[in-house]
OpenMM code with the backbone's topology and positions (N, CA, C; nanometers):
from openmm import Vec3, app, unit

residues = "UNK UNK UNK UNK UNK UNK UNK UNK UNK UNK UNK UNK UNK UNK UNK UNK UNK UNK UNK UNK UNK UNK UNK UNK UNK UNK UNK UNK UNK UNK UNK UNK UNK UNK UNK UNK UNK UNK UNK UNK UNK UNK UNK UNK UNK UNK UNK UNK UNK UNK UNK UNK UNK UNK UNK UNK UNK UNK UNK UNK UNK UNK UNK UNK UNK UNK UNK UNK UNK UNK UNK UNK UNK UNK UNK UNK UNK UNK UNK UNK UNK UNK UNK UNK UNK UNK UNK UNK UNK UNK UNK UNK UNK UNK UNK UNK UNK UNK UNK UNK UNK UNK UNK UNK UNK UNK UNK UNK UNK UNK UNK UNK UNK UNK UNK UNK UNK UNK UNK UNK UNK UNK UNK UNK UNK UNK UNK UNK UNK UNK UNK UNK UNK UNK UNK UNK UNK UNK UNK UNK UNK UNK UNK".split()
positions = [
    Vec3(1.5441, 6.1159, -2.7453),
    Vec3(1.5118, 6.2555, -2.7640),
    Vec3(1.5197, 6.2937, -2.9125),
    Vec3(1.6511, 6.2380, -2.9547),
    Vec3(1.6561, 6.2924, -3.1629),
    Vec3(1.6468, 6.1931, -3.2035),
    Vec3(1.4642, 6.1348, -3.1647),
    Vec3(1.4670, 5.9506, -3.2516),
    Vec3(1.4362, 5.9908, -3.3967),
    Vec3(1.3401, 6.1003, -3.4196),
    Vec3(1.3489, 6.2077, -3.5535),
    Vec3(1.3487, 6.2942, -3.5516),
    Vec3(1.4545, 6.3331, -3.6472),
    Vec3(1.5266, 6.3968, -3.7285),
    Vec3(1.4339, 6.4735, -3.8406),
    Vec3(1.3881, 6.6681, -3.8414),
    Vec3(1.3275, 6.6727, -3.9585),
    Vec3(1.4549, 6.7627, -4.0331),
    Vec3(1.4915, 6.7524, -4.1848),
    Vec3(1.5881, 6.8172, -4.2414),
    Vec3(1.5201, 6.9152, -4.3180),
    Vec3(1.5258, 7.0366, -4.3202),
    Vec3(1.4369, 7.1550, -4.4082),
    Vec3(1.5398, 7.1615, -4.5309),
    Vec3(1.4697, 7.1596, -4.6398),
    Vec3(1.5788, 7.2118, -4.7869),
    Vec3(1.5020, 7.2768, -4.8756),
    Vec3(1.5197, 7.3614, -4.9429),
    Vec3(1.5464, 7.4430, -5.0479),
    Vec3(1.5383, 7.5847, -5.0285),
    Vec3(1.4875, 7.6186, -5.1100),
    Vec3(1.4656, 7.7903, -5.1423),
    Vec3(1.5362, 7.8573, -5.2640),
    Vec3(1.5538, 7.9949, -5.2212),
    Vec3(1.6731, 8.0078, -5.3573),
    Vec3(1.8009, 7.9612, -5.3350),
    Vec3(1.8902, 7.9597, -5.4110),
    Vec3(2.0167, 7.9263, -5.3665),
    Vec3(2.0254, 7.8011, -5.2728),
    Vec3(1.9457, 7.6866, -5.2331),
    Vec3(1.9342, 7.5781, -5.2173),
    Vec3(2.0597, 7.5242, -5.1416),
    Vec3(2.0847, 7.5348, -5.0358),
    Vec3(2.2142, 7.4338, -4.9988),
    Vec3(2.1370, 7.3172, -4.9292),
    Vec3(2.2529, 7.1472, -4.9567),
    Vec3(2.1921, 7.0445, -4.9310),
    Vec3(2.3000, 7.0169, -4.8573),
    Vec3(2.3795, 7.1136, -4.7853),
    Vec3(2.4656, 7.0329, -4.6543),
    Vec3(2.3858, 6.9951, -4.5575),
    Vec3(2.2695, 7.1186, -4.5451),
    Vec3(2.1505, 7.0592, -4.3943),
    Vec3(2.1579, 6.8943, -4.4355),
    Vec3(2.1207, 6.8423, -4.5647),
    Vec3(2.0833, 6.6487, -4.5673),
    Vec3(2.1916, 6.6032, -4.5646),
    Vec3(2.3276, 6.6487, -4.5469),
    Vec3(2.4050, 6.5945, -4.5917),
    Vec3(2.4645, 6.5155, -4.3735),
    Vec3(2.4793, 6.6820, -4.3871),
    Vec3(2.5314, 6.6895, -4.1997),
    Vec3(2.4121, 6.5815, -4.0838),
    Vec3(2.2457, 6.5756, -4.1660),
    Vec3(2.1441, 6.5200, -4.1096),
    Vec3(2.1489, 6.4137, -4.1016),
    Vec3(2.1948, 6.3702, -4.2416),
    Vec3(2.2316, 6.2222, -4.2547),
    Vec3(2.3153, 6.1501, -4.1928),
    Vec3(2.3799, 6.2155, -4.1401),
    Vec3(2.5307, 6.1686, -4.0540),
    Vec3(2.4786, 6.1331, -3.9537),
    Vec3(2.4108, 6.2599, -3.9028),
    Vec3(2.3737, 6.2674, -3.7702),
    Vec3(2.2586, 6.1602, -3.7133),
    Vec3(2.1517, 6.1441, -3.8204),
    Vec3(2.0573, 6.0352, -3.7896),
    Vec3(2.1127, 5.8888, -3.7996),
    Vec3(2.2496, 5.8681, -3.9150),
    Vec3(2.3067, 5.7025, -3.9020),
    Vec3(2.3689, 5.6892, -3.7600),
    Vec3(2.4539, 5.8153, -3.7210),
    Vec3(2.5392, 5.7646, -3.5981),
    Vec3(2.4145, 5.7429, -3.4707),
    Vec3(2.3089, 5.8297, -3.4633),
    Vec3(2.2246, 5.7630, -3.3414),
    Vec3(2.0992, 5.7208, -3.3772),
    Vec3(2.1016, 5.6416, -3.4737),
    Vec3(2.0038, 5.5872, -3.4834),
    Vec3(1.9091, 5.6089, -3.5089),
    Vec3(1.8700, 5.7578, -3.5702),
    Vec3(1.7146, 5.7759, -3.6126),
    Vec3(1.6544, 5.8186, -3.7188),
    Vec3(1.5149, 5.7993, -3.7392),
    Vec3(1.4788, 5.8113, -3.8419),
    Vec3(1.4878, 5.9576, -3.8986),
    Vec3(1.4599, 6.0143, -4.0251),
    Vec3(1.5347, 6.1357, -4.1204),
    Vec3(1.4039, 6.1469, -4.2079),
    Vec3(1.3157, 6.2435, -4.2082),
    Vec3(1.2387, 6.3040, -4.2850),
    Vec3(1.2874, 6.4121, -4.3304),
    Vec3(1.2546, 6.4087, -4.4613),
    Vec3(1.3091, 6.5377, -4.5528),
    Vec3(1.1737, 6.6616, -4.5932),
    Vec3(1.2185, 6.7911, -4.5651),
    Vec3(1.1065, 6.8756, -4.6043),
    Vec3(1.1816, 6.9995, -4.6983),
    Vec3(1.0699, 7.0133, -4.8245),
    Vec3(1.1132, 7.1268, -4.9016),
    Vec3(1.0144, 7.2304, -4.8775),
    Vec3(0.9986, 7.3617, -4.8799),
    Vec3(0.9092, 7.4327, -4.8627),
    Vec3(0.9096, 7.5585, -4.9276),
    Vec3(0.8014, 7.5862, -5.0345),
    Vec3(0.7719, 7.6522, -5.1613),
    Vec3(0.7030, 7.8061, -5.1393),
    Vec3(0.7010, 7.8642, -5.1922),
    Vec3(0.6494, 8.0299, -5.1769),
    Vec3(0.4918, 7.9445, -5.2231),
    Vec3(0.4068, 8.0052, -5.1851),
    Vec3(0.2394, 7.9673, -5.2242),
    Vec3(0.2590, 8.0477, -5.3756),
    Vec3(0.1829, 7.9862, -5.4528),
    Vec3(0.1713, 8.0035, -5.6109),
    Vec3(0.0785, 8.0946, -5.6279),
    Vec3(0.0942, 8.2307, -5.6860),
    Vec3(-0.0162, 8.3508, -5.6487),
    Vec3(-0.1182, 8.2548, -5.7879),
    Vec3(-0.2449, 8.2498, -5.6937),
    Vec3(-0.3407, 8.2095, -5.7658),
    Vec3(-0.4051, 8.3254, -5.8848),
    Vec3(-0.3749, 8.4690, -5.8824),
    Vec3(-0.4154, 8.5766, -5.9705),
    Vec3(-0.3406, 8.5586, -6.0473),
    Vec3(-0.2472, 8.4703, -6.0891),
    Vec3(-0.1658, 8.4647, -6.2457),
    Vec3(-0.3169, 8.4197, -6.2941),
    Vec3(-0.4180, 8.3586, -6.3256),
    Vec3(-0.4877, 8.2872, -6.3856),
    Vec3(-0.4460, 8.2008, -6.4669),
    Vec3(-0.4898, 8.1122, -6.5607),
    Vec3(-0.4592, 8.0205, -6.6480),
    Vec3(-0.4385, 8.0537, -6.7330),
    Vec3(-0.3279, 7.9850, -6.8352),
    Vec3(-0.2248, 7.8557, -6.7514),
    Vec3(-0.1620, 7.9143, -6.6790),
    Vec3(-0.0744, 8.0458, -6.6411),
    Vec3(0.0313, 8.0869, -6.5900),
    Vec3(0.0570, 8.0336, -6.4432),
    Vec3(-0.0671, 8.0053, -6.3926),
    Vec3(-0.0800, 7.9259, -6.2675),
    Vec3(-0.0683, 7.7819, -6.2612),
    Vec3(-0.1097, 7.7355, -6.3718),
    Vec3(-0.0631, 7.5945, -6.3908),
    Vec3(0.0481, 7.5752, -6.4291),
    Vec3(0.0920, 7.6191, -6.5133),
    Vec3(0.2410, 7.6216, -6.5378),
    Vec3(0.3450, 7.6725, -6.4166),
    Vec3(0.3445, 7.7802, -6.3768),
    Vec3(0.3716, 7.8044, -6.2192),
    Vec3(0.4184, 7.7229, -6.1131),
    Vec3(0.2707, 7.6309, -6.0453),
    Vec3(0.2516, 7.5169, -6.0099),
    Vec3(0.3959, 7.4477, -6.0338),
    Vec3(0.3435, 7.4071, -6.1662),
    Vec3(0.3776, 7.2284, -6.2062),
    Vec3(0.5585, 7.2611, -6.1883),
    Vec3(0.5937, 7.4278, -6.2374),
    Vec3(0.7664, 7.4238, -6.2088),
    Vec3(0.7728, 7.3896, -6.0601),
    Vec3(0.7139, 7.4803, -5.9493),
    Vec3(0.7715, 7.4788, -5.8673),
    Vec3(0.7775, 7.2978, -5.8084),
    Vec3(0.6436, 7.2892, -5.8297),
    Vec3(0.7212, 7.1200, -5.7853),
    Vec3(0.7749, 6.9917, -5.8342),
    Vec3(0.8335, 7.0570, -5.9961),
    Vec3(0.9511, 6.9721, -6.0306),
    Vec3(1.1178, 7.0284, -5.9770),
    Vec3(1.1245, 7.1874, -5.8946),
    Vec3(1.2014, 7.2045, -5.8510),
    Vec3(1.2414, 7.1007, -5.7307),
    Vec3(1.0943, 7.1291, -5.6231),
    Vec3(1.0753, 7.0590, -5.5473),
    Vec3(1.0975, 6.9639, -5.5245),
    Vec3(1.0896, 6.8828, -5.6032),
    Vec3(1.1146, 6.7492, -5.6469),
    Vec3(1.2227, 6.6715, -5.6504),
    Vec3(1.2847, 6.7724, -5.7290),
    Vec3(1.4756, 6.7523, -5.7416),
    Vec3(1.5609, 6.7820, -5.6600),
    Vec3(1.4311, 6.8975, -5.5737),
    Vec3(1.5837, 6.9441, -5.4596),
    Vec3(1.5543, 6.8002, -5.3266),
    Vec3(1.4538, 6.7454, -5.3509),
    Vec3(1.4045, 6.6212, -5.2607),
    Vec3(1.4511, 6.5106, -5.3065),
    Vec3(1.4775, 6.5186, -5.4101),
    Vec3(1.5632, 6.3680, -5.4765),
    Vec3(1.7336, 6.3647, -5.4412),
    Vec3(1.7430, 6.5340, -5.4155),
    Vec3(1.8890, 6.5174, -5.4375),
    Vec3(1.9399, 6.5227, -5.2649),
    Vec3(1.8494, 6.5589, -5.1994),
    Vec3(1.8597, 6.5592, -5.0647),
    Vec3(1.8557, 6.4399, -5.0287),
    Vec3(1.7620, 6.3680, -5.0801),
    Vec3(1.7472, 6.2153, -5.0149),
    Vec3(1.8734, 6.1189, -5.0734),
    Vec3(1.9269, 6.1139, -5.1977),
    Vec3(2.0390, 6.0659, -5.2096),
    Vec3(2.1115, 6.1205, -5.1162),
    Vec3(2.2065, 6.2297, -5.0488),
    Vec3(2.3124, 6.2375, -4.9626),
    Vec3(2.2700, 6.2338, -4.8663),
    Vec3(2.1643, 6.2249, -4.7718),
    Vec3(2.1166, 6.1476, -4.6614),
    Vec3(2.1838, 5.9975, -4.6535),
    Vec3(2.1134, 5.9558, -4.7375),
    Vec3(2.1247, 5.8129, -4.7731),
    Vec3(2.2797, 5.7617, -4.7930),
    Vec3(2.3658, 5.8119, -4.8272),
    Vec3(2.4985, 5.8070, -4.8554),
    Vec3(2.5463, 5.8394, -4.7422),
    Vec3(2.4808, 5.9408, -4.6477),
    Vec3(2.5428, 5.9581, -4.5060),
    Vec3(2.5361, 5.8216, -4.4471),
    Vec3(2.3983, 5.7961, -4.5061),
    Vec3(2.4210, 5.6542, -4.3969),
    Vec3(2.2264, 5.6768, -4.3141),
    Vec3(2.1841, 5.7461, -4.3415),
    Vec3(2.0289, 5.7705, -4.2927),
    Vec3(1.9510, 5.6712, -4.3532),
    Vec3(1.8178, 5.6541, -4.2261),
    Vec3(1.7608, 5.6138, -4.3207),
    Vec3(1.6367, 5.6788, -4.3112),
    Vec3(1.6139, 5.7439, -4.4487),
    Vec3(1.4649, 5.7956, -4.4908),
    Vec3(1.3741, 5.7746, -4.5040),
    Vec3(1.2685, 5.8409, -4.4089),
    Vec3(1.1215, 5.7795, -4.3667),
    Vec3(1.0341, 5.8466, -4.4963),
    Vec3(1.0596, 5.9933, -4.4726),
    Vec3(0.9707, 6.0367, -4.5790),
    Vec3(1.0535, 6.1616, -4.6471),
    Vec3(0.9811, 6.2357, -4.7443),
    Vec3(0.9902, 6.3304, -4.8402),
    Vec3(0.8334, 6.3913, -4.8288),
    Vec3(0.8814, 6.5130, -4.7849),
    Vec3(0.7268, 6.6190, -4.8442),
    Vec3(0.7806, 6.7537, -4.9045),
    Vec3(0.6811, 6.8092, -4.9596),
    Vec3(0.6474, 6.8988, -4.9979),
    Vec3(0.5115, 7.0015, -4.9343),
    Vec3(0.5692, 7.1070, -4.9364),
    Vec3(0.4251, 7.2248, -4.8572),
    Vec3(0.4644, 7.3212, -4.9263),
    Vec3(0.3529, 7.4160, -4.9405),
    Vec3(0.3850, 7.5476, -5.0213),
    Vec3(0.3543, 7.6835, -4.8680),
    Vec3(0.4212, 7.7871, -4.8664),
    Vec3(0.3477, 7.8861, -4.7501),
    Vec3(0.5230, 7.9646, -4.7317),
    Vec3(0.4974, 8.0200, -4.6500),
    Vec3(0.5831, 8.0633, -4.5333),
    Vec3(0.6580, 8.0018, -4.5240),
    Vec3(0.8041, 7.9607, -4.4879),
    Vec3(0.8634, 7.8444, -4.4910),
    Vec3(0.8770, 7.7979, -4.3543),
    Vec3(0.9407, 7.9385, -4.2537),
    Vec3(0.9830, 7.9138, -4.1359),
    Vec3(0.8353, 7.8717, -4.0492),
    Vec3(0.7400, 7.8992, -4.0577),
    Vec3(0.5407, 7.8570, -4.0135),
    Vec3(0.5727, 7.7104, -4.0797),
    Vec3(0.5569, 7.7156, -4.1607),
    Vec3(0.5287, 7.5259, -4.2097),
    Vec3(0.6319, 7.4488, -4.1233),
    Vec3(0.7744, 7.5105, -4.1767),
    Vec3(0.8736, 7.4484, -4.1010),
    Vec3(0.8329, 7.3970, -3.9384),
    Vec3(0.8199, 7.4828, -3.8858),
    Vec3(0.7947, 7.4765, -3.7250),
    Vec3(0.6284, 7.3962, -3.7282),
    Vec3(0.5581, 7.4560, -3.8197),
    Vec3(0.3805, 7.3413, -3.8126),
    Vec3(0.4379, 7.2041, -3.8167),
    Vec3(0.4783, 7.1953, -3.9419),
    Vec3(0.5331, 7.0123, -3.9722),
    Vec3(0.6021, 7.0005, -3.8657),
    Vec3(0.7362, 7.0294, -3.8000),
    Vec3(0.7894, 6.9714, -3.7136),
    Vec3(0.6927, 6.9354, -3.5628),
    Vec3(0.6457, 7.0481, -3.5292),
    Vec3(0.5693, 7.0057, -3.3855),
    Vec3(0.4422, 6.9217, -3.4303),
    Vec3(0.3742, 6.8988, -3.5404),
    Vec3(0.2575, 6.8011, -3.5449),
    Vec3(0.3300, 6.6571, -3.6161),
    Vec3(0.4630, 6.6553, -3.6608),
    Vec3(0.5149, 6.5334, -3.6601),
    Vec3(0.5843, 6.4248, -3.5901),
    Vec3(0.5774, 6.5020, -3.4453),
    Vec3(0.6441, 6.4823, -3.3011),
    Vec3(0.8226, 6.4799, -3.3378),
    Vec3(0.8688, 6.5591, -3.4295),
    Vec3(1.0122, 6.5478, -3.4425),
    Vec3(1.1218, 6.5802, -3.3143),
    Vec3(1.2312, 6.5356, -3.2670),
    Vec3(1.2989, 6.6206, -3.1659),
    Vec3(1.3709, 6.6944, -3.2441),
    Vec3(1.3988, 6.7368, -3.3612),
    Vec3(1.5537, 6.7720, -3.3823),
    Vec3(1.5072, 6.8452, -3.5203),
    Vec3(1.5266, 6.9485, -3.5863),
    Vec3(1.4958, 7.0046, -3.6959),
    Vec3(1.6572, 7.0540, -3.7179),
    Vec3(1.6793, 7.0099, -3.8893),
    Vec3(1.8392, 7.0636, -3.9036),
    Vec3(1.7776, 7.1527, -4.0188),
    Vec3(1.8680, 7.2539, -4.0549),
    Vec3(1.8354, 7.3464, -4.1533),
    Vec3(1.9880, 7.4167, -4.2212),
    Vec3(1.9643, 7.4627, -4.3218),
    Vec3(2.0933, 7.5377, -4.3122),
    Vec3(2.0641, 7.7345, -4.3532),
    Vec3(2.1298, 7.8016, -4.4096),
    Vec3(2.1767, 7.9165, -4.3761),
    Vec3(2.2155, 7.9736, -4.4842),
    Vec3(2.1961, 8.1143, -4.5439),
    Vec3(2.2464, 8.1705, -4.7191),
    Vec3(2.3549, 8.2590, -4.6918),
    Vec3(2.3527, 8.2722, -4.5202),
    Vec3(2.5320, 8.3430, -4.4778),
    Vec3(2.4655, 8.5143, -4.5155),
    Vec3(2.3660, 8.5131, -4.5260),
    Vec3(2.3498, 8.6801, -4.5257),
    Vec3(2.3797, 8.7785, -4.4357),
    Vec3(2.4310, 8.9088, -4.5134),
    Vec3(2.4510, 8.9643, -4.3882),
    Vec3(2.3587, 9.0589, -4.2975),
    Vec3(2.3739, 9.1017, -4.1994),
    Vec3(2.2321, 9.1487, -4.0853),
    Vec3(2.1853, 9.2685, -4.1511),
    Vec3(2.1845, 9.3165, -4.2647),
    Vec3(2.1542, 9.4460, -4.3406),
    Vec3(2.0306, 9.3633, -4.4059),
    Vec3(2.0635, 9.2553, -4.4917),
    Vec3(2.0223, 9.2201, -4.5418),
    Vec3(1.8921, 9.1005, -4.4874),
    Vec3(1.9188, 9.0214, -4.4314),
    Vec3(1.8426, 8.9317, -4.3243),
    Vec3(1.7671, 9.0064, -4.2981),
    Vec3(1.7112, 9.1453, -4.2576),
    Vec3(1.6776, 9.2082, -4.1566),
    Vec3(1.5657, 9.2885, -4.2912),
    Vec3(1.6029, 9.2844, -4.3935),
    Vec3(1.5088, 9.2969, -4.5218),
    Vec3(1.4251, 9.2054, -4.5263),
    Vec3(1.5204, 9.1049, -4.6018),
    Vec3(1.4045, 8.9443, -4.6672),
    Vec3(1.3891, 8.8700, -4.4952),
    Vec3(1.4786, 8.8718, -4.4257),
    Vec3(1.3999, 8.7690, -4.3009),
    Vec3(1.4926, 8.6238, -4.3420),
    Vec3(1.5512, 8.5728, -4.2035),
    Vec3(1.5664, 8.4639, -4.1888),
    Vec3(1.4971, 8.3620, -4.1545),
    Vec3(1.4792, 8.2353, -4.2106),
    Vec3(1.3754, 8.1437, -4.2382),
    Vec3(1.4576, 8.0653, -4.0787),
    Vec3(1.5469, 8.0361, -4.0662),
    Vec3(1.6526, 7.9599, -4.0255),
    Vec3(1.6419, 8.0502, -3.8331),
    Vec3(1.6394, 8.1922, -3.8555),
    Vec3(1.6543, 8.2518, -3.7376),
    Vec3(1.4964, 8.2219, -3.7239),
    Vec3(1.4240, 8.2646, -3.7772),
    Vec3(1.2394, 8.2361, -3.7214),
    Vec3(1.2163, 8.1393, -3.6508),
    Vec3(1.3061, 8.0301, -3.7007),
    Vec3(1.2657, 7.8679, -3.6699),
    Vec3(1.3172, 7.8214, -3.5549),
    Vec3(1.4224, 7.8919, -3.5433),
    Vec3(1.5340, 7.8598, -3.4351),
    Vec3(1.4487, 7.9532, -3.2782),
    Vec3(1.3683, 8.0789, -3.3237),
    Vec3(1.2971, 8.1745, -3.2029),
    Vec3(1.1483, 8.0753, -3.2101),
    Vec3(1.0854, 8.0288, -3.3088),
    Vec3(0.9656, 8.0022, -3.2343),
    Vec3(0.9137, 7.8345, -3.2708),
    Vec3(1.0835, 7.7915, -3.2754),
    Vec3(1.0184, 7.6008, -3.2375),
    Vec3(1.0436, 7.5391, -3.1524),
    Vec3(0.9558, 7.4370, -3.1096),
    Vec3(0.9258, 7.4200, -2.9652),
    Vec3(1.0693, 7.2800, -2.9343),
    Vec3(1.1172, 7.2711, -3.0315),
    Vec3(1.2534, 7.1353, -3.0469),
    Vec3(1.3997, 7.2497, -3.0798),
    Vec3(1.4947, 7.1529, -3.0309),
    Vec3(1.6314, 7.2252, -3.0846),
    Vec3(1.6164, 7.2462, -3.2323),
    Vec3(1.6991, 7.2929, -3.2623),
    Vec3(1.7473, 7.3568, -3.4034),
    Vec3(1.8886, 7.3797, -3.4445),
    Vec3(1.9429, 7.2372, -3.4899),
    Vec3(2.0601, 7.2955, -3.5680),
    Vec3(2.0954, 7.3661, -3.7283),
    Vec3(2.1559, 7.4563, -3.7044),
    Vec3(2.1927, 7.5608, -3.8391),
    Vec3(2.3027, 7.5465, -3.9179),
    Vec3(2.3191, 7.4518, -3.9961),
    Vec3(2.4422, 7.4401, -4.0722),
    Vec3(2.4937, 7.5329, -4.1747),
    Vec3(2.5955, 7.5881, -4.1863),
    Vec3(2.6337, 7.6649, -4.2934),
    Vec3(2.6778, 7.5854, -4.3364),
    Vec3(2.6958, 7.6441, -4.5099),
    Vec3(2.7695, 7.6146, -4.6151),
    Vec3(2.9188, 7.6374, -4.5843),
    Vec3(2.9602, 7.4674, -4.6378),
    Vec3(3.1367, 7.5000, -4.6241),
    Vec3(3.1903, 7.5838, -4.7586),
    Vec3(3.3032, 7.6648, -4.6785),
    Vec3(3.3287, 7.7320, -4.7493),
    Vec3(3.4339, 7.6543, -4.8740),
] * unit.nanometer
topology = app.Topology()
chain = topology.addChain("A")
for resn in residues:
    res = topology.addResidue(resn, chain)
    for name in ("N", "CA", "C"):
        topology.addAtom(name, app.Element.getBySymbol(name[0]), res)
C-alpha cells in the first residue's frame, strides 16, 4: 500500500522534517521516496530580465531545498527515486503529482499557523489532506 512514498518540501519558511520523518518511514518498510518542491508560478508581466532573473532564483532555491531534502532522506536510511520541481498552486500540483504518480502515501509538513491566519493565506497541508485521493501524513516542526 506505502510502496511510494511522495515527500512535499518547501515554501516560505521551508521545514525539512516532512524528508526527514519520510525517510525513516520509507527505510523501515521498504519503499521507494520521491521528493517534491513546489514554486509560486513566476508572474510572466515582470518582462525581461526581471522574469528571467525571477525564474532562475526560484529554482536555485528549489534546488537547494531538494538537495537538502534528499540528503536527510538518505541519512534516514531512504532510498531516493526522484527529485522534481513544478511551479503552480502547491496543494493542486501536490495532489496532480501524487495521483498521476500512483503514490500511496504523501508526507508533508506544517508552518503551525494559527486558524486566524490559515484561514487568510490557506493551508497547503489542510487542502491536500481534504482533496487527495491517498493518506496524508502532516508532520510538524519539533519544537
Amino acid at each position: 500500500m506505502f510502496d511510494k512514498i511522495l515527500v512535499a518540501v518547501g515554501g516560505e519558511d521551508a521545514s525539512l522534517e516532512p524528508a526527514r520523518v519520510a525517510g525513516r518511514l520509507a527505510a523501515v518498510i521498504g519503499a521507494q521516496l520521491s521528493i517534491l518542491s513546489v514554486a509560486p508560478e513566476t508572474d510572466e508581466t515582470l518582462g525581461e530580465p526581471l522574469y528571467s532573473q525571477r525564474l532562475e532564483q526560484r529554482m536555485a532555491e528549489s534546488e537547494a531545498v531538494l538537495e537538502e531534502a534528499r540528503r536527510l532522506a538518505t541519512e534516514a536510511g531512504a532510498a531516493v527515486t526522484s527529485t522534481d520541481m513544478l511551479e503552480g498552486r502547491a496543494a493542486e500540483r501536490i495532489t496532480e503529482f501524487a495521483r498521476h504518480g500512483g503514490f500511496g502515501l504523501i508526507v508533508l509538513g506544517t508552518h503551525r499557523r494559527g486558524r486566524f491566519q490559515s484561514a487568510l493565506v490557506g493551508s497547503v497541508s489542510a487542502t491536500v489532506a481534504a482533496h487527495s485521493d491517498v493518506p496524508v501524513l502532516i508532520v510538524h516542526e519539533p519544537h
